[in-house]
C-alpha positions in Angstrom: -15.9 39.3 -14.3 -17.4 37.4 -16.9 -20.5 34.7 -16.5 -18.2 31.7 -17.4 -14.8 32.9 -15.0 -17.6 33.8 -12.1 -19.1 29.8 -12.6 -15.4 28.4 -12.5 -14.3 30.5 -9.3 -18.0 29.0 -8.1 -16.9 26.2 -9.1 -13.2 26.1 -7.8 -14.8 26.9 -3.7 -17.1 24.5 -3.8 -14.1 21.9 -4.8 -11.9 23.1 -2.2 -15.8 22.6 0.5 -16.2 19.8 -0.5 -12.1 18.9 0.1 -12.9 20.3 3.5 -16.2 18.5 4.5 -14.4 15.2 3.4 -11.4 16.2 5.9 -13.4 17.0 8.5 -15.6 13.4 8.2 -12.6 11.5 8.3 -11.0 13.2 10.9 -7.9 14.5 9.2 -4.9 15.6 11.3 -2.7 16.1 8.0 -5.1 18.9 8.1 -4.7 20.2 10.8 -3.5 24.1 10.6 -4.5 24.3 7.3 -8.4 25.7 7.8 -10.7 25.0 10.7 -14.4 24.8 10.6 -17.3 26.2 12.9 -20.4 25.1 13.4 -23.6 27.4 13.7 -25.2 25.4 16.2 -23.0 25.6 18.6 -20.8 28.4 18.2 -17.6 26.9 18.3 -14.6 26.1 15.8 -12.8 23.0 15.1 -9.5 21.1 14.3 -10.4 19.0 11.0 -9.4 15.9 13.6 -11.6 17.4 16.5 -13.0 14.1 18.0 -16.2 15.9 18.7 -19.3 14.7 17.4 -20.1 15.2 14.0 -22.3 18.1 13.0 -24.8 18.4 10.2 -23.1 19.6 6.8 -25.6 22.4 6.3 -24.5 24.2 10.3 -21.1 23.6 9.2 -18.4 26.6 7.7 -14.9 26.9 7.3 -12.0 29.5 7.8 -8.3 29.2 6.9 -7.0 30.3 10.5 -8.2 30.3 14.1 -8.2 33.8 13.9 -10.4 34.6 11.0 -13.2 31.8 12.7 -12.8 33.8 16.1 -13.6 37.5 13.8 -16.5 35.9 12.8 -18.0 35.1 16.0 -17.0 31.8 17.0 -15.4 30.7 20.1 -12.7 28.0 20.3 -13.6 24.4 21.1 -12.0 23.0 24.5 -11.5 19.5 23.1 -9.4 20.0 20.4 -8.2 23.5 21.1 -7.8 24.8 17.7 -6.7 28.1 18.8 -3.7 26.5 20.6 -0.1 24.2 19.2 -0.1 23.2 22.3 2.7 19.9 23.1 1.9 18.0 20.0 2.9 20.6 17.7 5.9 22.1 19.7 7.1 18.3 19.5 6.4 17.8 15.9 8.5 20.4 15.4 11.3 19.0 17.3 11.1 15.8 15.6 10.9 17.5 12.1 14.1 19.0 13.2 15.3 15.8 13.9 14.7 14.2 10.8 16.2 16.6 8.6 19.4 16.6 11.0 19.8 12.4 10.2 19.0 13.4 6.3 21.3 16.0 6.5 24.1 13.4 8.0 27.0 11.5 6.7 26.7 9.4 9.9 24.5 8.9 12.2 24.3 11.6 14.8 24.1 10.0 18.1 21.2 10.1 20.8 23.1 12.4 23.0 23.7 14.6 20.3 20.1 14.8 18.7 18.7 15.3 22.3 20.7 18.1 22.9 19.6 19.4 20.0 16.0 19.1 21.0 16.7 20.9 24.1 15.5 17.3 25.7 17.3 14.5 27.5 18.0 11.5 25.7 15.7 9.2 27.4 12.8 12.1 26.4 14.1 12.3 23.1 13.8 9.3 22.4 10.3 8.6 23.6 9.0 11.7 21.5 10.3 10.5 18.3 9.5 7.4 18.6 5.5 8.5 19.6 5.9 11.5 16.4 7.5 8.4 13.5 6.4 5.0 14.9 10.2 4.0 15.0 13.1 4.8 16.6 15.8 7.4 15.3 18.4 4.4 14.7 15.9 3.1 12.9 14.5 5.6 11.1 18.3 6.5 9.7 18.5 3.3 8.5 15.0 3.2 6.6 16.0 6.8 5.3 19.5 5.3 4.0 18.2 2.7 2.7 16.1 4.6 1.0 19.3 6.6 -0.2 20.9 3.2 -1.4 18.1 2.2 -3.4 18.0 5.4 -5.6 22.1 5.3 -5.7 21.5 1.2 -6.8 18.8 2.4 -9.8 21.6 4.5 -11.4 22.6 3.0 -14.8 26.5 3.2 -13.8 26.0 2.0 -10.2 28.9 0.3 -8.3 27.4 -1.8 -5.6 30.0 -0.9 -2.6 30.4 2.8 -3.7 26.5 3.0 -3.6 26.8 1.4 0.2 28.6 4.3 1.1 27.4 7.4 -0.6 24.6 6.0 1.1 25.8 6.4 4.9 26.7 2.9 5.6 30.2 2.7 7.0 30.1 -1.0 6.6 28.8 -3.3 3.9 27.2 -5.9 6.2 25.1 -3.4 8.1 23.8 -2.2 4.4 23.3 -6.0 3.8 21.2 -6.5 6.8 19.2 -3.4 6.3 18.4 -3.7 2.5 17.3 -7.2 3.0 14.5 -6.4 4.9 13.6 -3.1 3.0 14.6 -4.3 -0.3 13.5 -8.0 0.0 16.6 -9.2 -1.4 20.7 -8.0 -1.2 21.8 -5.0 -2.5 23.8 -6.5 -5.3 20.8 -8.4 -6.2 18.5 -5.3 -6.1 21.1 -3.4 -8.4 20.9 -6.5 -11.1 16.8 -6.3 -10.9 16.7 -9.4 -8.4 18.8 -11.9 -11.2 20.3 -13.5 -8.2 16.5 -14.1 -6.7 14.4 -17.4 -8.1 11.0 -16.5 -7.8 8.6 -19.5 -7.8 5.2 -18.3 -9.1 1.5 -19.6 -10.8 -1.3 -18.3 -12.0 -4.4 -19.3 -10.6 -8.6 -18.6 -10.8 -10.7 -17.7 -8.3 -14.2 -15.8 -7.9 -12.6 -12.5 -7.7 -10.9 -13.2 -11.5 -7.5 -14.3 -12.1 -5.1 -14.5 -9.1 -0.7 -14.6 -8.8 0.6 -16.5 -5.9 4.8 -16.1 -6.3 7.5 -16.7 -3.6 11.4 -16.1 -2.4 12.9 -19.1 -0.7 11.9 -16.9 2.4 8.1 -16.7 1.9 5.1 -15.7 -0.4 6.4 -12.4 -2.0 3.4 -11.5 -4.1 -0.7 -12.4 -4.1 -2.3 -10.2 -6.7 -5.8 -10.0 -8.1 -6.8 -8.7 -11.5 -9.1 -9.8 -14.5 -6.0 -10.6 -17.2 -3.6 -13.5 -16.0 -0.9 -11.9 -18.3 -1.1 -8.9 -16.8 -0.7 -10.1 -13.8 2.6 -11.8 -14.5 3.6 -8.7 -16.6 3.2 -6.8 -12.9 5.6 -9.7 -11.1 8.3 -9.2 -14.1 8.3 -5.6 -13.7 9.2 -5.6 -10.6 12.2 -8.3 -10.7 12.3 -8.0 -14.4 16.0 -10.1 -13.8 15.0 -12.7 -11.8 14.8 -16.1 -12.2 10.9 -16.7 -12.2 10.3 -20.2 -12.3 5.8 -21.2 -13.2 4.4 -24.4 -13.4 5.6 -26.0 -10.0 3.5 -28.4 -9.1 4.1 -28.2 -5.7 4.0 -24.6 -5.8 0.5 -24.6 -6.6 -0.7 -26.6 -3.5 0.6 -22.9 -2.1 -1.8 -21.4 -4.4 -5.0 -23.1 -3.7 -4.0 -22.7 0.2 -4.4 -19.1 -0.8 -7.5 -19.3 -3.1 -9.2 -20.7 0.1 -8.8 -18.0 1.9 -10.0 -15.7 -1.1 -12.9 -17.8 -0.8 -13.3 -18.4 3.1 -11.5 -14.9 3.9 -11.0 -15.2 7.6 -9.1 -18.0 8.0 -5.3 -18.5 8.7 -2.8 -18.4 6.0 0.0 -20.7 7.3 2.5 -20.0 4.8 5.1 -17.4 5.2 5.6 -14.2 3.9 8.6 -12.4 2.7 7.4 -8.9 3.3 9.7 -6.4 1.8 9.0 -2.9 2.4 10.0 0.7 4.6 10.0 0.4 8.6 7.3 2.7 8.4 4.8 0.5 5.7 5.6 -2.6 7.7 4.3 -1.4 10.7 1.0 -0.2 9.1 1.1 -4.2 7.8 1.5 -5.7 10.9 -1.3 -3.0 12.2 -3.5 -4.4 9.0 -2.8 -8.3 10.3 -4.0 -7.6 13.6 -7.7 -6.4 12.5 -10.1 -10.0 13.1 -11.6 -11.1 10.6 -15.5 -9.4 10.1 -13.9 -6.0 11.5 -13.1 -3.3 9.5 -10.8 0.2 10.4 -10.7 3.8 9.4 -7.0 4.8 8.1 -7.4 7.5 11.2 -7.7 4.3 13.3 -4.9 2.6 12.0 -2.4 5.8 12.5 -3.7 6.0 15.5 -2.5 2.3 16.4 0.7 2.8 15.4 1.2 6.1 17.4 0.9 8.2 14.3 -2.6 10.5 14.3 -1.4 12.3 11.9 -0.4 10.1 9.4 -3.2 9.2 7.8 -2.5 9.8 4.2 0.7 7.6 4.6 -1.1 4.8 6.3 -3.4 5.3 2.9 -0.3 5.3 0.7 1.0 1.8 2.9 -2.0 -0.2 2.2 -2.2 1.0 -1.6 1.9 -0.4 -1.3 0.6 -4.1 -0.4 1.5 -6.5 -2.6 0.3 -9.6 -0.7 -3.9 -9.1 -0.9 -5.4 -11.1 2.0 -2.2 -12.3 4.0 -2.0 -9.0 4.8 -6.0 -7.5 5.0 -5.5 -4.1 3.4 -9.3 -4.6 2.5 -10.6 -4.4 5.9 -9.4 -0.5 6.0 -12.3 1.8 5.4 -12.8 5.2 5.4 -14.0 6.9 8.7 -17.8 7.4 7.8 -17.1 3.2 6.9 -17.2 3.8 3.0 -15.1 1.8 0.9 -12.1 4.1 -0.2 -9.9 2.9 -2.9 -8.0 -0.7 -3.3 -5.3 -2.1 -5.3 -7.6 -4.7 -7.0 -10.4 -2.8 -7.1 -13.5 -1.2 -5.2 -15.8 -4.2 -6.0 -13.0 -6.7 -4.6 -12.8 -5.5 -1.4 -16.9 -5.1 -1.1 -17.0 -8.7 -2.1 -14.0 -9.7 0.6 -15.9 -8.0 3.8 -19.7 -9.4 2.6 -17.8 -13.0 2.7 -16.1 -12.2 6.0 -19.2 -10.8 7.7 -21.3 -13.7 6.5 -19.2 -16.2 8.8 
């Protein structure tokens, strides 16, 4: 092998160590299964989301199975049981099932006939789904046809009804009442890029650069940060490039500076309120945001945790980096779990800025 193909393979392990170490600090169960690590010092090896107390990088090693860590000496620990699937995983598998059952589905599949799938009763069923998703399965078949409506309503040649039911909606008013809390608006008005939707917006300054207050008769739909004010419109066009945006309200933009105060004073109450448009599954890691006070911060693992979901933490990530609405909805008060500042939507120095004002009150 030459010198230059032996320095990238060098090169390519230490990438996938440091992958690891990164894991293991913020306790990862998304990793779970994938590698465990061991540590020299004590002699035992790990689940990347073993609660245990952290051990020093240089006593630390990793395998990719239980069973290579355990030929190399190491015994399994008796907190996290890596050597184990124990419950949790025989019920993520069942729930996995489950899931691609209802995506599978032209209708939904009753309780009684998903349970019986699962080899549980109902009642049990239903308890372990709704620990494993956050949500129940009703719910969850609607979020996933919703989902299925929205990429039916993006098609060029789309026809609104027949969309509704190549989705899985056997009526139109249950696809009404679903989209228009997943969508933000009604299907037809999705399909049409929200031309039936009159968006009241302005364009304000604050400390943190230029800032975008805009609302649906229903609440604040958008607060965005950024250093170009026209970018920053260009963003709210883009995403209801047909609807009706209407600027320069001066009433409107008493709504603004009520939300440049609390960009200034973060901690505070925002009593305006908010047309949150999202999946079952982000608004729950919102509401889960909302309830941190003010001055506190919380790991992603934390916040999966909260909502019954350990091992979603790379979603949880993927729902705060959805937000739209900085501040109403504190997506900067998420950390990583060694209490680094991971990434935000409007930008690392932002959020730094956001928690020094909130801890100073």
């Amino acid at each position: 092998m030459s010198a230059m193909a032996m320095g990238d393979t060098t090169k390519t392990v230490q990438t996938q160590q440091d992958a690891r170490w990164r894991a293991v600090m913020e306790r990862d169960a998304t990793l779970d299964g994938s590698f465990v690590y061991a540590v020299a010092t004590t002699g035992v090896y790990c689940r990347p989301s073993c609660p245990s107390r952290r051990a020093k990088a240089e006593n630390v090693s990793f395998y990719g199975s239980a069973a290579a860590a355990a030929r190399a000496g190491f015994r399994p620990c008796l907190r996290c049981r890596p050597d184990q699937h124990g419950q949790a995983d025989a019920h993520a598998a069942v729930v996995a099932d489950a899931c691609r059952t209802i995506a599978a589905a032209e209708t939904l599949p009753s309780l009684a006939v998903l349970a019986r799938q699962a080899g549980l009763s109902p009642f049990h069923f239903h308890r372990v789904f709704k620990a494993a998703t956050g949500v129940t399965p009703r719910a969850y078949a609607v979020a996933h046809r919703t989902g299925r409506l929205q990429a039916a309503l993006a098609a060029p040649d789309a026809n609104v009804t027949q969309a509704i039911y190549e989705a899985g909606f056997n009526a139109s008013s249950r696809a009404y009442a679903a989209a228009d809390e997943a969508l933000g608006m009604t299907p037809s008005a999705y399909r049409t890029g929200g031309r039936e939707t009159v968006i009241r917006f302005a364009v304000g300054a604050c400390s943190l650069g230029a800032i975008l207050v805009a609302a649906t008769p229903r609440g604040l739909c958008a607060i965005l940060l950024g250093d170009d004010p026209d970018a920053l419109v260009r963003d709210l066009q883009d995403r209801f490039p047909k609807a009706e945006l209407i600027g320069g309200d001066p009433d409107f933009e008493r709504h603004v500076a009520t939300v440049i105060g609390l960009v200034e004073a973060p901690g505070g109450r925002l009593d305006l309120p908010l047309d949150i448009a999202g999946t079952a599954f982000q608004r729950r890691v919102w509401e889960a945001l909302r309830a941190i006070p003010p001055g506190r911060t919380a790991s992603y693992a934390e916040i999966a945790a909260t909502i019954g979901l350990p091992r979603a933490v790379r979603a949880v990530a993927q729902a705060c980096a959805a937000n739209a609405l900085a501040v109403a909805i504190p997506c900067h008060r998420v950390v990583r779990s060694d209490g680094g500042l991971s990434g935000y939507r409007w930008g690392v120095d932002r959020k730094r800025a956001l928690l020094d004002r909130e801890a100073e009150r």
